[in-house]
N, C-alpha and C positions, 0 to 999 in steps of 0.2 A: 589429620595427623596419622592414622593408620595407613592410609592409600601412603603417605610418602614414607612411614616407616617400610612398607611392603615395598616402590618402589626401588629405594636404597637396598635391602635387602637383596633382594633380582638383580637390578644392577651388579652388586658385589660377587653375585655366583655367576652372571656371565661377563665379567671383567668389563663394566663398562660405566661411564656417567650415567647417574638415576636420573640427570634431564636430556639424557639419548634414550631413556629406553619410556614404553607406553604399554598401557594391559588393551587386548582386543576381546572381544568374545569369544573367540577361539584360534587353534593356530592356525586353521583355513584361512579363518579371515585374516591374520598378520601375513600371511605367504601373500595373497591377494591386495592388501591393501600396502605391502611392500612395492614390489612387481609395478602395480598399478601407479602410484608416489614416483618411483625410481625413476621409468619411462616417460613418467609425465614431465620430471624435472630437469631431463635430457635429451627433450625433444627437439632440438634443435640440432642436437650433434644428429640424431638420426633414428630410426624405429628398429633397428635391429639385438635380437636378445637370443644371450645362449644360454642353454641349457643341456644338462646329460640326460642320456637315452634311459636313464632311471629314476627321474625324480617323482615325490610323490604327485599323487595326481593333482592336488591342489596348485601346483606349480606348473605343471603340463597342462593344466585347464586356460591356467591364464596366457600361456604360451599362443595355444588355438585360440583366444577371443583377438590377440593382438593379430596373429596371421590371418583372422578372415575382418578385421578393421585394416590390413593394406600392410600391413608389418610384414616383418620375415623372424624365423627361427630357425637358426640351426642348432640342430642335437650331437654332442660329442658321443659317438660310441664311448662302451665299455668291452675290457676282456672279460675272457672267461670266469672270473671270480667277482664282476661286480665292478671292478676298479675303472677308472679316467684315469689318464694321460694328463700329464699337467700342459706337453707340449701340444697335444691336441685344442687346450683350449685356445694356445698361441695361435694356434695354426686358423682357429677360428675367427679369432678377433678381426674387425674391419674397422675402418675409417669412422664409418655409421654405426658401433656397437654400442646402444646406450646402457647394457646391462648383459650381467653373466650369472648364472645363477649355478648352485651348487651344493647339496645336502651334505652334512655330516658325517654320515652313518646309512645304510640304505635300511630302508622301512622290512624289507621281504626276508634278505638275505647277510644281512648284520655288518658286510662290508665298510669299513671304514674309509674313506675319501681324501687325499690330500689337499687338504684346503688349504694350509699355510702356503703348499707349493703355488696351485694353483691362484691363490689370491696374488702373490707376490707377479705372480705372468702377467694379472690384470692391473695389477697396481702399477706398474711400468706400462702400461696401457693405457690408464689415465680413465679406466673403465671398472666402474662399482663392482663389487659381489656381493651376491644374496645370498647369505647361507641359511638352508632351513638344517636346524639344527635339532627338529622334536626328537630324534630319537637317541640322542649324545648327551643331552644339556647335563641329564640326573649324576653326568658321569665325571663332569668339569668342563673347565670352560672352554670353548674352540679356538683353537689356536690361527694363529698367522692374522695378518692385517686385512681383515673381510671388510665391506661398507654397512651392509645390514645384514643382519640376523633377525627369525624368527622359532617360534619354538609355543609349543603347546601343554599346560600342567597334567593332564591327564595322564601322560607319557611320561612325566617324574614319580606319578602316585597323589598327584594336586586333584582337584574337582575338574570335573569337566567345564567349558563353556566358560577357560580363559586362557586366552596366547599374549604372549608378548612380543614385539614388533622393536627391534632395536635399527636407528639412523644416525649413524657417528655424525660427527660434525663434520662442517663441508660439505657432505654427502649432498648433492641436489635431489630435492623431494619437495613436490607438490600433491599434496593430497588432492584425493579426488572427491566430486560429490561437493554438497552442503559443506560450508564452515560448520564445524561446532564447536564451544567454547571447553570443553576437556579434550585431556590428551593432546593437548599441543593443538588442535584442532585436525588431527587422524583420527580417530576414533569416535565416532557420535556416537550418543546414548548416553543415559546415567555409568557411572563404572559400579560393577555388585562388589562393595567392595568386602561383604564376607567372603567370597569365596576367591576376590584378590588376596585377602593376607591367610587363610589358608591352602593360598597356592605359593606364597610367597614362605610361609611357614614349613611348609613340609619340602620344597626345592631347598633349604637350608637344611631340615634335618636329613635327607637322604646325602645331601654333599657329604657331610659331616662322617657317614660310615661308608662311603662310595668307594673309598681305596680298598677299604678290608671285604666289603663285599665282593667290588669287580672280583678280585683273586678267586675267592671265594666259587662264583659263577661260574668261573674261565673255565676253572678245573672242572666241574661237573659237565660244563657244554664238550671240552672235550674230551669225556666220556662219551659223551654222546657220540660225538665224529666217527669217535673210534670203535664202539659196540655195535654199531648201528649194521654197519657194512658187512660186521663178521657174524654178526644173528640174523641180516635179511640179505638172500643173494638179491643180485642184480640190483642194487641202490647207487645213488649217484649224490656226496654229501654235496653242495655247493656253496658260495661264498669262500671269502678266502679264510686262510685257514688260520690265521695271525692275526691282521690288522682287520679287528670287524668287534661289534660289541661286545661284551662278557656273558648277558643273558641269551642269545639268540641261537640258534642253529636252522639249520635247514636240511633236508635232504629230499630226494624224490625216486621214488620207487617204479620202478617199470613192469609195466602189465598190470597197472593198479588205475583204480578209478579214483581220483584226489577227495571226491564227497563221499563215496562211499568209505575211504577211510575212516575219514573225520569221524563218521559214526559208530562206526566200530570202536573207533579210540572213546568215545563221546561214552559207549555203552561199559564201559572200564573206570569211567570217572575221569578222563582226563581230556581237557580244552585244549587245542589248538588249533591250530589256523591255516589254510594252502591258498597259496599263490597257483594251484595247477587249473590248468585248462578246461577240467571238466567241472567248471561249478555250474550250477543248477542257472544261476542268474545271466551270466551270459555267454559261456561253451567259448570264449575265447581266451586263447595262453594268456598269460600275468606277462605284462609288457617285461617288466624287470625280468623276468626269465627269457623273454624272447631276445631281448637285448644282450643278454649274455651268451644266448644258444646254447642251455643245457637242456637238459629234459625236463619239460613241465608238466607232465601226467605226473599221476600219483606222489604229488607234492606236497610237505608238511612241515611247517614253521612253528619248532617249541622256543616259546619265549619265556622263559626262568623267569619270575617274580625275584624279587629283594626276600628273603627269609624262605624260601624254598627249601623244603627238607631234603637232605639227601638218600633216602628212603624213596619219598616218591620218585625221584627221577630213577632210581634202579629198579624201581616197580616196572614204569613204562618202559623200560627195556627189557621188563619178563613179556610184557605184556604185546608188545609192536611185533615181532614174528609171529605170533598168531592172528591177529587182526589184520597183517598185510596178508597172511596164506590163506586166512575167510575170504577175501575180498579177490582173492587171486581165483580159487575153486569154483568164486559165482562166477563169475565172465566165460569161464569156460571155454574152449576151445572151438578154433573156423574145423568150417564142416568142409567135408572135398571138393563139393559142385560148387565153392568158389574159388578153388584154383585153377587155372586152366596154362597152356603154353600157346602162345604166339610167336612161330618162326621159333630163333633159338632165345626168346625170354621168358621166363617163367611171369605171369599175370597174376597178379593181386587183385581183386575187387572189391574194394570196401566201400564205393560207395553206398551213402545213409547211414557210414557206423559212426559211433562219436571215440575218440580217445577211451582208454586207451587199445583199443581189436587192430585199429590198421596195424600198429607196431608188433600187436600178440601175433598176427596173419602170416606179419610177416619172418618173425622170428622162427616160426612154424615150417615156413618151406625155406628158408636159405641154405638147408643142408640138402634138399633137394636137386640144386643146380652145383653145376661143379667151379671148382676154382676157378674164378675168370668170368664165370658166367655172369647174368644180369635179372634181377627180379625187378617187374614194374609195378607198383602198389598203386593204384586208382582209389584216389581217396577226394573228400569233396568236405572232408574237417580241416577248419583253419590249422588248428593244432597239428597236423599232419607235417606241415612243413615246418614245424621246430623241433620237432619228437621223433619224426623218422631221423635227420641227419645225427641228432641227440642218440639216437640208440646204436647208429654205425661208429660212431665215435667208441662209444664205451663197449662195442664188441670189436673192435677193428676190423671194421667192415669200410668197404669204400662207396660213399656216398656219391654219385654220380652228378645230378640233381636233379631237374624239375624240368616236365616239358607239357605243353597244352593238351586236355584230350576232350572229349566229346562230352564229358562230364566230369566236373571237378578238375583236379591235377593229377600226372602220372607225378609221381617219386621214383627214380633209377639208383638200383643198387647191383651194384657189381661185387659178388662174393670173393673178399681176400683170402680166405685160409678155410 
């Protein structure tokens, strides 16, 4: 009786029949065992599955087990803010498309996605959509005619280690793996179901003040957009500026180290999180940022909780210009013996540095060469090729591009002004 009071419940806040939807252990696993179900039930039309160049990783994971089992993916770019093309995904579609897939909301960057649009390209396509929804659900339900939905409690304020996996009707879906007798037989295991009706319990109470909060959010996030850029130079807010969640912001700072921030903010009292390039664990750009092509150094993701004082957040904006100018003063500036000139281009050398020095190196001599002229950055950090053309953008600078060299890659930058 509780599992299907919880049911019904979930059901009703994501607009759906309580015997389409099921609890997983997490929303990894509902992303996964969607994906997995959907293709499985459409194997015949064909192995091909789309997905955007932003989706969380749990979705991109299963993309690559299908591509090296003999499938194909194609990835829809995004623009500058995050956003798909609804016509792109047409543009994707094939004869063999047994599945599309499509998040809500973006996890990094707060962007909002049109799913009703893009469902409707696929639904005259005769081709399911998977929307992962974790990061929207708390906010209402997702619009437009999707096939599955999945979503994670953690990310309403539920307990960890329970998703839910929604398969409208018709939808073709063969679970994979063992029968089990719950869950429609998607989901093996016992279901925990304390922490099912306290995730079904609390995804009802947060709906319930989701309108007065969102507002609420909106306006401190954009304070944030807006303080940000006028207390720290050279920042870059990203995501779009409108249609993206209520609690999220973004921005990334140039000539910043993204971990070293963190700490700094960390040493202040306040938690947040970077999508930049130079984290400790693997020194490569946050795909969502590369995808979009802004700057991924010195990147930082405040995500507003539900009852968030507004105090604290104008604290961390006393607080963020001095913590980005500590972190700016330790880096410290390139030394002269590695500038050199070859013929008429001024020479960068940064191989062995990691983000963010090629872009400080470089900022360092472009006043050195005259209008017109051309500076070559030798750099051998992946982050190099998203963060130099990222930094010519936002000085209007002309980004040339990229050409082979003996070590690493050259970056070509030709000084506009």
């Amino acid at each position: 009786m509780l599992l299907d009071a919880a049911r019904e419940a979930a059901a009703e806040a994501v607009d759906c029949r309580p015997d389409e939807l099921i609890f997983t252990s997490s929303g990894t696993r509902a992303v996964h065992t969607g994906i997995a179900g959907a293709l499985a039930g459409r194997r015949r039309v064909g192995r091909h599955l789309i997905v955007s160049a932003v989706e969380h990783s749990s979705v991109l994971h299963s993309a690559e087990l299908l591509d090296a089992a003999g499938g194909t993916v194609t990835q829809v770019p995004v623009d500058r803010t995050g956003r798909v093309d609804p016509a792109a995904y047409g543009a994707a579609l094939r004869a063999d498309t047994a599945l599309a897939c499509l998040q809500s909301a973006n996890h990094e960057v707060g962007t909002e996605q049109p799913v009703a649009a893009v469902a409707e390209v696929c639904r005259a396509a005769g081709v399911p959509l998977l929307v992962d929804a974790a990061q929207s659900l708390a906010w209402g339900p997702v619009q437009g005619d999707w096939s599955l939905l999945a979503a994670s409690a953690h990310k309403w304020g539920g307990p960890a280690g329970v998703g839910l996996l929604v398969v409208r009707k018709g939808v073709r879906f063969a679970p994979q793996g063992p029968v089990d007798e719950r869950e429609s037989g998607r989901a093996a295991g016992f279901e925990n179901i304390p922490a099912i009706v306290a995730a079904a319990a609390s995804l009802r109470a947060v709906r319930a003040e989701a309108a007065e909060e969102a507002l609420r959010l909106r306006a401190l996030t954009d304070r944030i957009r807006v303080r940000v850029p006028q207390a720290v130079p050279d920042v870059e807010v990203v995501g779009d500026p409108v249609r993206r969640l209520p609690g999220v912001v973004t921005f990334s700072c140039l000539y910043v180290d993204g971990e070293a921030l963190l700490h700094e903010l960390d040493r202040e009292g306040f938690s947040v999180s970077s999508g930049s390039s130079c984290t400790s664990s693997t020194l490569t750009p946050s795909h969502v940022l590369r995808a979009m092509g802004v700057l991924s150094e010195g990147n930082v993701r405040v995500s507003l909780p539900a009852g968030v004082a507004e105090d604290d957040v104008d604290r961390f904006l006393e607080v963020l210009p001095g913590a980005v100018a500590a972190v700016r003063e330790k880096l410290g500036a390139p030394v002269a013996s590695e500038v050199a000139r070859e013929e008429d281009v001024l020479v960068v050398d940064s191989l062995g540095k990691r983000c963010p020095i090629p872009v400080i190196e470089l900022a360092k001599v472009i006043g050195d060469v005259p209008v017109g002229g051309l500076v070559r950055v030798l750099s051998d950090d992946e982050a190099a090729r998203l963060d130099i053309p990222a930094w010519c953008e936002m000085r209007d600078q002309e980004y040339v591009g990229e050409e082979p060299a003996d070590q690493g890659t050259a970056y070509l930058v030709r000084r506009a002004s």
